[in-house]
N, C-alpha and C positions, 0 to 999 in steps of 0.2 A: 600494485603499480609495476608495471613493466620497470627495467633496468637495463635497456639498451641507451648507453648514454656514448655509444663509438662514436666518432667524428663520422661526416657520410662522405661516402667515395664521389670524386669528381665524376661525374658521366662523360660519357664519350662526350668529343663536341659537335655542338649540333647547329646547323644551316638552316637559316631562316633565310626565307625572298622577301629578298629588298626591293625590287621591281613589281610589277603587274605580271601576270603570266598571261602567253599570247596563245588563244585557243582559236580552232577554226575546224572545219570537216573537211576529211580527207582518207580516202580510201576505204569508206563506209565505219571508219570511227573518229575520236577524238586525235586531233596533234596537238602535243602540250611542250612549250617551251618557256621553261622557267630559267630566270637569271638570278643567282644566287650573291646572298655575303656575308660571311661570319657573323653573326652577330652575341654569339655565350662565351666570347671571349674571357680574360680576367677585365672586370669594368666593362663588358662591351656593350651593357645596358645602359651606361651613362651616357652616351653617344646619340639616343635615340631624337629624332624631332618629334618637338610638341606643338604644334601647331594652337594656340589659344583661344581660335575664332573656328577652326575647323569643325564640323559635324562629327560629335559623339556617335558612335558605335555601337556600344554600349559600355556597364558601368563594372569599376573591380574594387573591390571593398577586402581588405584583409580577411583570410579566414580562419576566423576566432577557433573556432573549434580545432583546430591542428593546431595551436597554439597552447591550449588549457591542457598540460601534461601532470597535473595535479588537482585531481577533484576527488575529494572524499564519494564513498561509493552511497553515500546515503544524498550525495546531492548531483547524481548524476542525469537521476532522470527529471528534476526539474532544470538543470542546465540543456541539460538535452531540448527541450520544450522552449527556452528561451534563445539558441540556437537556430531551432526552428523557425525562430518567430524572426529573428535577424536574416536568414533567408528568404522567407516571405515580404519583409520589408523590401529586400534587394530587386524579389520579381516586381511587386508593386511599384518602387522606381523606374525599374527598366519599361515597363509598362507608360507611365507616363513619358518616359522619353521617347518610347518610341510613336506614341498618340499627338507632341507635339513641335514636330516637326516645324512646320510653318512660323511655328512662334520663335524655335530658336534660330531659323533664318534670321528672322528680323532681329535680333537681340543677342549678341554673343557674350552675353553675362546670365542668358537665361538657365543653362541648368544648372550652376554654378548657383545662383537664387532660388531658382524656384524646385529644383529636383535634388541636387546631390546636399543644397544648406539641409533642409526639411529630415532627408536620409540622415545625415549625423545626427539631427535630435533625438529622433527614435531608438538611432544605435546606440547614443549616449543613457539612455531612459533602459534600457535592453542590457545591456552593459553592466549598465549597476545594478539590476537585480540577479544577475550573474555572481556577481563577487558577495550578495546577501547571500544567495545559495551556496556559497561556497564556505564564508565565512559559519553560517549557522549551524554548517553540518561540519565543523572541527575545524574546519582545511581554512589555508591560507590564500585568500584570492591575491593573483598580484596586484598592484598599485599601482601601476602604472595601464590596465584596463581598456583606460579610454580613448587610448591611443591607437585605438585600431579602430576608431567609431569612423573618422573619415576615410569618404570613398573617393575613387576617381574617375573622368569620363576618358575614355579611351577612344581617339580620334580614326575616324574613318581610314587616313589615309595610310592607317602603319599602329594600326590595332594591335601591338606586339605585347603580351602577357607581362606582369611585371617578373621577369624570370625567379625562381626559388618561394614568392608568393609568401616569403617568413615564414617557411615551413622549415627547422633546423632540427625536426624530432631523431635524425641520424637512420632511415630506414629509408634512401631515395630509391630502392629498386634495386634496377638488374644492370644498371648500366647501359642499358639498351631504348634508353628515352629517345635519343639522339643520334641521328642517322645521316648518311650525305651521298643517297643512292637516287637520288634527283626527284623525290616524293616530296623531300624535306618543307616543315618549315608551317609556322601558324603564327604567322602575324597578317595573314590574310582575308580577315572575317567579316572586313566592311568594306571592301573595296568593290566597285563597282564589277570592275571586269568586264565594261562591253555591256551589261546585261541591265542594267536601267534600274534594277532591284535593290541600292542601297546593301541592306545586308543578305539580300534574297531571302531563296523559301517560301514553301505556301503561306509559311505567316508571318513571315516578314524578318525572319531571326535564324536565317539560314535555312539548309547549307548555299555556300556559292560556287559556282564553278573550279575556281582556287582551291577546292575543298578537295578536290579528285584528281587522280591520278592515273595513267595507264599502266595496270602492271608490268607491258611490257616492256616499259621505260624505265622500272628499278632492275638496278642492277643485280646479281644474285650473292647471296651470301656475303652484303653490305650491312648487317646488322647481325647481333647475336640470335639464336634463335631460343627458344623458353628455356629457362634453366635446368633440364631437365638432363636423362643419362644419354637421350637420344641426342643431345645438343654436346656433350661431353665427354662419350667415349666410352662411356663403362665405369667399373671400379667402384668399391665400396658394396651401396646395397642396390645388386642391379635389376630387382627385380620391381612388375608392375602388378598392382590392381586394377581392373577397371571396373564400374559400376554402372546400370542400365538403367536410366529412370526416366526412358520419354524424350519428347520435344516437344513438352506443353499440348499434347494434344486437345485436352478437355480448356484449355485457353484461360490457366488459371493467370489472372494477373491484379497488380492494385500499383497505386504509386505511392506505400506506406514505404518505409525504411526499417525494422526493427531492430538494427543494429544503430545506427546514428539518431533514429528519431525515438525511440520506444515510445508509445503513450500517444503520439500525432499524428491523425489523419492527413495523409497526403504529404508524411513530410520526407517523400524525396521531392515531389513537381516533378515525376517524371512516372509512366510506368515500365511496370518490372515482368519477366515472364519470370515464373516459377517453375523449377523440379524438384522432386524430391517431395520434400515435404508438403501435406496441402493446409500447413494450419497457421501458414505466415500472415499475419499482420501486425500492424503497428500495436497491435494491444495483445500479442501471444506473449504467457508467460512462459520458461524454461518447461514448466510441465505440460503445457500444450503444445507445445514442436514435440517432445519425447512423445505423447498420448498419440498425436497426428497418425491421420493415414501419409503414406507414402506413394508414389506413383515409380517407386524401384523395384525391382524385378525379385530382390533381394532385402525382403523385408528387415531383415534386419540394418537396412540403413534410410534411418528418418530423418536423414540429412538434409538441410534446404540448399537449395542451388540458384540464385538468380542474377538477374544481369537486368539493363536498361534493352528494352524493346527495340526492333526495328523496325521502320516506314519508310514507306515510298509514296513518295508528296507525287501524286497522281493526280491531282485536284479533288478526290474522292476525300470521303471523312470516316473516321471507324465510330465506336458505338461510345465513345470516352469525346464526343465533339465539344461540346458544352459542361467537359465534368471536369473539375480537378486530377491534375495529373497528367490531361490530356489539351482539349484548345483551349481550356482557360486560362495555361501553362505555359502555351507558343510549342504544344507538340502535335501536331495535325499530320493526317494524312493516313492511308494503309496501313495497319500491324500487320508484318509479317513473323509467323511461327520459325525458325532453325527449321531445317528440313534434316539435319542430322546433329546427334546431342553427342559427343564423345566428354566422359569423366572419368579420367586417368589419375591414378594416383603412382608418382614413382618415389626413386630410393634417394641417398645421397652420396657424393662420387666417391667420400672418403670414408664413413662411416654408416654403421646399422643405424636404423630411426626407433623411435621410442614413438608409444602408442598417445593418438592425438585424447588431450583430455575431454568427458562430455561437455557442450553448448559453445565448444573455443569456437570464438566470431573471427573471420577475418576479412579484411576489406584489401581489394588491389585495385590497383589505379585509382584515378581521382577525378570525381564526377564534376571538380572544378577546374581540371589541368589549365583550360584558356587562361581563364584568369590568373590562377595560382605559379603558372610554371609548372617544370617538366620532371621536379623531387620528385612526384609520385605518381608520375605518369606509365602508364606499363600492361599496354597491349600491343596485340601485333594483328594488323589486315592484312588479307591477302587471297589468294585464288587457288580453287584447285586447281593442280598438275603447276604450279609456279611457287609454292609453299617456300620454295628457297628465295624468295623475294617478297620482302615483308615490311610495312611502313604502320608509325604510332603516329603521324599528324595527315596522313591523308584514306580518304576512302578509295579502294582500289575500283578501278574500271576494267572488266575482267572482256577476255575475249568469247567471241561465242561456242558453247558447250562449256563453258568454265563458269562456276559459282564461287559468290563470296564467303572466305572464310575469315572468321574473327577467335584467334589463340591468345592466351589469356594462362599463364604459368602463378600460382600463387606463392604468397611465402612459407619458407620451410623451415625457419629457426624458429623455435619457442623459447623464451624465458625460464620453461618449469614450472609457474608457480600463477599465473593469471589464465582464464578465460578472455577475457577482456582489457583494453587500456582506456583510460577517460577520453585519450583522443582516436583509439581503438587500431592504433597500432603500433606504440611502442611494447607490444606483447609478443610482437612475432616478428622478423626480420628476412633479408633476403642473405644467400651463402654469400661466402667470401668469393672472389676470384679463383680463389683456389680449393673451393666447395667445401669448404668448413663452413662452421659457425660460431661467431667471434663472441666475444661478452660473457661467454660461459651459458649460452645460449643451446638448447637441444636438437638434432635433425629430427625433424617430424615427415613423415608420408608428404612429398608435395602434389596438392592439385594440380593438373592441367585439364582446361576446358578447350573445348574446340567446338565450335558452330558453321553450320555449313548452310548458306542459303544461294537460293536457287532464283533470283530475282534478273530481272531485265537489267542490262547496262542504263547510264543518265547520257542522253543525247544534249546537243546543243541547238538548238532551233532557232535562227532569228537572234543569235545571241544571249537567247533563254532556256538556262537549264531546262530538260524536260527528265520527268522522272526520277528526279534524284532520289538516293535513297539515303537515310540518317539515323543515327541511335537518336532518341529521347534524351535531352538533358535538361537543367536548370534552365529558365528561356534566358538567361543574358551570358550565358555559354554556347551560343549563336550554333548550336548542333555539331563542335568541331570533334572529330574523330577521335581527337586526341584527349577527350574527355571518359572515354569508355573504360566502363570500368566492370568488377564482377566482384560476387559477393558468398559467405559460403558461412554456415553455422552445422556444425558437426555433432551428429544425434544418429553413430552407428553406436549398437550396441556392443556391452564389452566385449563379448567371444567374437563378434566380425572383423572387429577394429586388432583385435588380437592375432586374427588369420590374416587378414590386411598387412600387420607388421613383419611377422612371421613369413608372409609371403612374399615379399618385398625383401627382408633381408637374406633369405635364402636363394634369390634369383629366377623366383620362380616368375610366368603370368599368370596372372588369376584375374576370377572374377566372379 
C-alpha cells in the first residue's frame, strides 16, 4: 500500500466560462470570444445554478475507485471487475439518456425515475459485492460504501464538473490543472453554442465548438510547463534518456485497460494506441509484458506505452464502428496514428534518481477529469512552433503548417516499496514545488511523452463544427480534452534501467 497520506497542494486557480463563447469566421479561421468567471474559488462550487427541469447533459456518479485506497491485494482483481461493471452501468445510463430525449421533454421527473432511480440500484447491488471482496480477502471495506451509489444529471446549461470529484488521495498533480490564458474552463460540454447539436459530435456526445481553442489566443508562458529539468533550470540529476519505440505503425490498439481493469474485456470504453510492448491486454500477466515482443529500438525496454486514440469526426467510421470500445462507446470517427512518438525520460532538480522497480504501473491524468474535477487532471495541448502556449481544458486550433501536440509529464516520487496502489496511485506522486519529494518518497527517472499530429484544423460551417478532432473517452465524459490522459508499465530490463539511471544522474543524453 502506497504511504502518501500529505495533504494535496491547492492548484493554481482556474477560470471556468460562465457565458456561451461567441464563434464566427473571419480572416480564413476561427474568432473566439470567451467571457470568463472565477469559479474554484474557496466554496465557489456552491454558487452554481441548478436548474431542476433543465435538460440533462449527461450523468456524474462518484468515482469509487479513486476512493478504495485500501483493498487487500488478493481482492483487487475481482474489485477491479466490479468497478468495471459500475462503469458500464454509467455508459448504459448515459445511453439511455441520451436515446430519450423526447420523453424527458415531456416529464421533468423523468430521469430522475426512470434513469438515474434504476442507476443507484445497480450501484447499490455493485457496491456491496465490493465491500464482500474486500472483506473476504482480509481487508476492511468501509461502511459507509453506499454512498456513493447515487448519481447526478448535469444540466445542459452549466454542465460544470463537481470540482475535486472526492478524490482526496493527496497526489493532485503538477499544479498546472488550472490556467487563465483564455483557453480556460470545462463547464461547457452541453451548451449548444449556435450549433443545434445539443452535446455535439458525430455521436452525439461531443466535442462542441466550446471545446477549442485558437492557440493564437493563449497567451504564452501562462501555465507551468512538464515538470521536467527543461521546465526548471537544471540542477540535481540533469541528465536525459530517451527511448525509440515507433508511433504505432503496425496499429496495435484495443480498448482493454490492464492497469485499472486487469481480467475485462473493453474495460477502458475507449481505445488505446500501444508502443512498446505488443502483449498488452486486459488479460496479460507480469510475465507476459516481460516475454512480449517490443516495437523499441532497444530491446532491452519491453515497456508498454499508451494513451487514448485520436479522431477526427469526418463523418467517416474506422474498423471499431460497431465494436466495443469504439461506436458502441459514443467513440466514432477517423483514428489517427502520432505522426511523431518522443519518450524522454529526465532527472530530478534536487537529487540523483533511483532505478524504477520491474512492472511499477503508473497512471496520469484522469480519463474522468469532466466529471471528477481537475485533482488529477494533467496534460498539456498545444502546437508546434507555440509549445510555450499550452491548455489542459481545450483542444488547440493550430495555424496552418503547425500540428497538434499533446505533452503528457508523468509522476516521479515512488514510495519504495509498491509496484502498484489499489486505487493505482497512491504509489507514486508528483515533486514538491521545490523538486523534492515529500513523504519519504524516492525520485525516480520521470517520463515525458510527446505526440505530434498532423491533422486539419475544425472549421465552423453553418454554425457546425466540421472536422473536429477528439481523444476517445468514457461516452458520458462528452470527449473533453481535459480528460486525457497516458499510461505506462515499466519492463526495462535491469542493465538498461541501470544505464538509464546512471545516465541521468551523471548528466549525460542517451538513448
Amino acid at each position: 500500500m502506497g504511504r502518501n497520506t500529505r495533504k494535496r497542494r491547492t492548484p493554481l486557480a482556474t477560470k471556468v466560462i460562465a457565458g456561451a463563447a461567441a464563434l464566427a469566421l473571419g480572416g480564413g479561421g476561427l474568432v473566439w470570444a470567451n467571457f470568463y468567471a472565477s469559479a474554484h474559488e474557496e466554496n465557489g462550487g456552491d454558487n452554481r445554478t441548478r436548474s431542476g427541469g433543465a435538460r440533462i447533459a449527461t450523468i456524474n456518479c462518484p468515482d469509487v475507485g479513486q476512493k478504495l485506497t485500501r483493498v487487500p491485494r488478493d481482492a483487487r482483481r475481482g474489485v477491479a471487475k466490479e468497478l468495471a461493471l459500475l462503469d458500464r452501468q454509467i455508459t448504459d445510463a448515459y445511453t439511455r439518456l441520451a436515446e430519450t430525449r423526447q420523453a424527458q421533454a415531456g416529464d421533468e421527473r423523468y430521469v430522475d425515475n426512470a434513469i438515474l432511480g434504476p442507476l443507484k440500484s445497480k450501484r447499490v447491488a455493485t457496491l456491496d459485492r465490493i465491500g464482500i471482496n474486500i472483506n473476504r480477502a482480509g481487508g476492511k471495506a468501509p461502511r459507509d460504501l453506499g454512498r456513493f451509489a447515487p448519481c447526478q444529471g448535469v444540466p445542459v446549461e452549466q454542465p460544470e464538473p463537481d470540482d475535486g470529484g472526492g478524490q482526496d488521495q493527496g497526489d493532485g498533480g503538477q499544479d498546472n490543472g488550472g490556467q487563465d490564458q483564455g483557453g480556460g474552463g470545462q463547464n461547457d460540454g452541453g451548451q449548444d453554442n449556435g450549433q443545434g447539436q445539443g452535446n455535439g459530435g458525430q455521436a452525439g456526445n461531443g466535442p462542441v465548438a466550446d471545446d477549442f481553442v485558437n492557440i493564437e489566443d493563449v497567451q504564452p508562458n501562462s501555465r507551468n510547463l512538464p515538470n521536467g529539468l527543461a521546465a526548471n533550470g537544471g540542477g540535481g540529476s540533469t541528465g536525459t534518456f530517451t527511448t525509440e519505440c515507433g508511433t504505432n505503425e503496425n496499429s496495435l490498439r484495443n480498448s482493454d485497460n490492464v492497469i485499472v481493469a486487469p481480467g475485462v474485456s473493453n474495460g477502458a470504453q475507449h481505445q488505446h494506441d500501444y508502443v512498446g510492448n505488443q502483449a498488452n491486454t486486459a488479460f496479460a500477466s507480469d510475465e507476459d509484458l516481460a516475454n512480449g515482443d517490443t516495437t523499441c529500438q532497444n530491446q532491452g525496454d519491453r515497456s508498454s506505452y499508451f494513451w487514448p486514440v485520436l479522431r477526427i469526426q469526418d463523418g467517416t467510421q474506422d474498423i471499431d464502428q460497431g465494436q466495443p470500445g469504439g461506436g458502441q462507446d459514443g467513440n466514432v470517427g477517423r483514428i489517427v496514428a502520432p505522426d511523431e512518438v518522443e519518450l524522454k525520460f529526465v532527472g530530478n532538480r534536487t537529487s540523483d534518481v533511483v532505478a524504477m522497480p520491474r512492472a511499477l504501473r503508473i497512471i496520469t491524468g484522469d480519463a474522468k477529469a469532466f466529471t471528477n474535477g481537475l485533482n488529477n487532471a494533467n496534460t498539456a495541448w498545444s502546437c508546434t512552433g507555440f509549445e510555450d502556449r499550452q491548455v489542459t481544458d481545450k483542444y488547440p486550433v493550430c495555424p496552418e503548417g503547425s500540428s497538434v501536440v499533446r505533452t503528457t509529464a508523468f509522476q516521479s516520487c515512488w514510495d519504495g516499496q509498491n509496484i502498484d496502489s489499489a486505487n493505482h496511485r497512491t504509489h507514486v506522486d508528483f515533486v514538491e514545488a521545490d523538486g523534492t519529494c515529500s513523504n519519504g518518497f524516492q525520485a525516480i527517472p520521470q517520463l515525458q511523452v510527446r505526440l505530434v499530429y498532423d491533422i486539419p484544423a475544425p472549421q465552423i460551417d453553418n454554425g457546425q463544427l466540421v472536422n473536429p478532432f477528439a481523444v476517445d473517452t468514457f461516452p458520458e465524459q462528452l470527449h473533453k480534452p481535459i480528460t486525457d490522459h497516458n499510461d505506462f508499465i515499466n519492463f526495462f530490463d535491469e542493465d538498461l534501467m541501470n544505464e538509464m539511471v546512471d545516465c541521468i544522474n551523471s548528466g549525460q543524453d542517451c538513448q
